[in-house]
C-alpha positions in Angstrom: -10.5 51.7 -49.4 -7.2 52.3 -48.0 -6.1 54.0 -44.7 -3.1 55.7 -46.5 -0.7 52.9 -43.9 0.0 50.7 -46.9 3.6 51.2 -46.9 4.1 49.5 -43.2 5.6 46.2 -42.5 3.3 43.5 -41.1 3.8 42.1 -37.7 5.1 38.9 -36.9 2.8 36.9 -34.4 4.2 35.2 -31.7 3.4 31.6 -31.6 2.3 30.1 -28.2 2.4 26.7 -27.4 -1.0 25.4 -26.6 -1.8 24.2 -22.7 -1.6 20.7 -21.7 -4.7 19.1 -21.3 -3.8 15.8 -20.4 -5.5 15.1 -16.9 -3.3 14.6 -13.4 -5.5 12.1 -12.1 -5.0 8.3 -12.3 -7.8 6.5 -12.0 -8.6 3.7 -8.7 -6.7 0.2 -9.4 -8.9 -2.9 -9.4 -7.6 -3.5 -6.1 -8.2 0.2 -4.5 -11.4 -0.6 -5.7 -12.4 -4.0 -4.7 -10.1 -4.8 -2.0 -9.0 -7.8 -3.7 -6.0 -8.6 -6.2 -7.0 -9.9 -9.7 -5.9 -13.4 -8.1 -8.9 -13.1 -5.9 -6.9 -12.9 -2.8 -8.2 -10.0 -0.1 -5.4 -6.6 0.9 -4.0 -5.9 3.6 -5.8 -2.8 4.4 -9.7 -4.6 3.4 -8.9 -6.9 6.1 -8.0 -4.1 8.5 -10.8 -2.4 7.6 -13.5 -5.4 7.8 -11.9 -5.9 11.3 -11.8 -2.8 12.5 -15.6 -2.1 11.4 -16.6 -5.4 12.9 -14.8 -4.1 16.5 -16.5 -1.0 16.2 -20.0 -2.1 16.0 -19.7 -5.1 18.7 -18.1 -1.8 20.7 -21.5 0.3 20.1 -23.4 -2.6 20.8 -22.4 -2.7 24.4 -22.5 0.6 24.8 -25.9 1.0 23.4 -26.8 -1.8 26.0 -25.0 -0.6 28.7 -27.0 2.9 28.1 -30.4 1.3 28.1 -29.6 -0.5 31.6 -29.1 3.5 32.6 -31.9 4.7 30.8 -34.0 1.8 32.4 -33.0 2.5 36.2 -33.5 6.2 35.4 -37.2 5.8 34.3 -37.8 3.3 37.0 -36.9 6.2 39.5 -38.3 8.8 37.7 -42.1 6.5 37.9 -41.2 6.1 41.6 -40.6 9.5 42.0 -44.1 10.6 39.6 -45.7 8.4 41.9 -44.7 9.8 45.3 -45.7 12.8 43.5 -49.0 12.3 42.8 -49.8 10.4 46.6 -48.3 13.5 48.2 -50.9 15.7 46.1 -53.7 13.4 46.6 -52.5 14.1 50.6 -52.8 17.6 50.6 -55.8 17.8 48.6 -57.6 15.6 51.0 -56.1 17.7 54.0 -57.8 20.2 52.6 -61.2 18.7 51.7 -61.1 18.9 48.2 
């Protein structure tokens, strides 16, 4: 079955070069992901970081410890104040016979 077009040229295609693939991202060295060199010997920045983690927790510590002193004294007051509390109430109810 013909469309009666037979007598028409054919088309050239266009060829298009295919995309690149080829992924952008390198992968970790062994030393980005260790912290060491293949020698054995620790980086710069593992040190750094081992130091400056090791600051930052003894730096927590005392703060944590310098809170609780806080939070101590302020539940020692707030007992004394619960206290004066309840003998105040115990006052009045007895001043009025109860």
């Amino acid at each position: 079955m013909t469309t009666g077009n037979d007598d028409l040229e054919p088309i050239d295609a266009e060829i298009v070069p295919s995309p690149d693939f080829t992924p952008t991202v390198n992968a970790p060295s062994f030393e980005e992901v260790t912290g060491y060199t293949e020698a054995g010997v620790p980086t710069f920045d593992h040190v750094r970081d081992k130091i400056e983690k090791r600051t930052t927790t003894a730096i927590g510590g005392q703060e944590l410890s310098e809170a609780g002193a806080e939070a101590a004294a302020l539940d020692e007051a707030m007992a004394a104040r619960d206290e004066a509390a309840k003998r105040k109430l115990d006052e009045l109810r007895k001043s009025m016979g109860l």
